[in-house]
C-alpha positions in Angstrom: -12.7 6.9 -14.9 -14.1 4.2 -13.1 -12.5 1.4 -10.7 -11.1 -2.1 -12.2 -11.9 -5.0 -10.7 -8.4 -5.9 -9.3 -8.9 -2.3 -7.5 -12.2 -2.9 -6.5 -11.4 -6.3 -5.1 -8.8 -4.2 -3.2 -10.8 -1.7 -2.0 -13.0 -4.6 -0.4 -10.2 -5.9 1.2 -8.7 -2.6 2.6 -12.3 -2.2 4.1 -11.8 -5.8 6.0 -8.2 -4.6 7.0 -9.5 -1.0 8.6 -7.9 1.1 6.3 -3.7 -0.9 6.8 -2.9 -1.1 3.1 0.4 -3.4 4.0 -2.1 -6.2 4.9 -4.5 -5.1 2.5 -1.7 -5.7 -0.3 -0.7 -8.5 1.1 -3.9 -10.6 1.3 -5.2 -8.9 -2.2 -2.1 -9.9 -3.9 -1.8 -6.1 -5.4 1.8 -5.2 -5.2 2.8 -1.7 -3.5 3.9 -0.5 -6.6 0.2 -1.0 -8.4 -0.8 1.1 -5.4 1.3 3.9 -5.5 0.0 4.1 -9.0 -3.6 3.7 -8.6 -3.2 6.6 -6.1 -2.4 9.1 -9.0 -5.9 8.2 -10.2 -8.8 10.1 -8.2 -11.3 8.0 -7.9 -9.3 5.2 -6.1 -7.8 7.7 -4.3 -11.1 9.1 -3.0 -12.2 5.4 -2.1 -9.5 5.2 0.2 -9.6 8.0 1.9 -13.5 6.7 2.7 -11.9 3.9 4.3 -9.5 6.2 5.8 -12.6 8.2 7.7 -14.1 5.1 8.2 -11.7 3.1 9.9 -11.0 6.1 12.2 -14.6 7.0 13.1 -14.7 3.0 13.7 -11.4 3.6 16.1 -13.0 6.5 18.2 -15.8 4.3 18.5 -14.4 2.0 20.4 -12.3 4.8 22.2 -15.6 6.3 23.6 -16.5 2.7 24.9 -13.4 2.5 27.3 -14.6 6.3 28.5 -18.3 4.9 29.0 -16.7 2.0 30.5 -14.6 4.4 33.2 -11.3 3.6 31.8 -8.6 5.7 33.1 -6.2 5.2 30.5 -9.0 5.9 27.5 -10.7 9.2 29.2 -7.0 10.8 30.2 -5.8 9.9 26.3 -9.1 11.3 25.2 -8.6 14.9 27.3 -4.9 15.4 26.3 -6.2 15.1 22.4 -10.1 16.7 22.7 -9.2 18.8 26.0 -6.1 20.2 24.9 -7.8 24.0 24.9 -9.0 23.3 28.7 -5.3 22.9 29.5 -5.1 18.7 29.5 
């Protein structure tokens, strides 16, 4: 089964709003209850767990910036969750 447009149209602006289907909803018009159903179908489903990965690789991106950039705060966050097996 393929995508309708009203879910494609969401799926476009889920993308904008980096993967926070509250906003999404709100500034597609969907209602939370057409989303709770159109995650029973796979193929939606599968589209937003895209943006899901997306969003997050997009997130560690810029979490790797603040390391290059010698920011305490990033590189200490980023040891206690990559570093945890070398005891940070």
């Amino acid at each position: 089964m393929n995508l309708d447009k009203r879910q494609i149209k969401f799926i476009e602006t889920l993308k904008n709003a980096l993967g926070v289907v509250s906003l999404a909803l709100q500034q597609s018009g969907v209602s939370r209850e057409d989303y709770d159903d159109w995650m029973e179908e796979i193929h939606f489903q599968r589209e937003v767990e895209k943006i899901n990965e997306i969003s997050l690789d997009f997130v560690e991106n810029q979490l790797l910036k603040e390391v290059r950039e010698g920011n305490v705060n990033a590189i200490s966050f980023y040891l206690k969750t990559k570093g945890k097996n070398r005891g940070y």
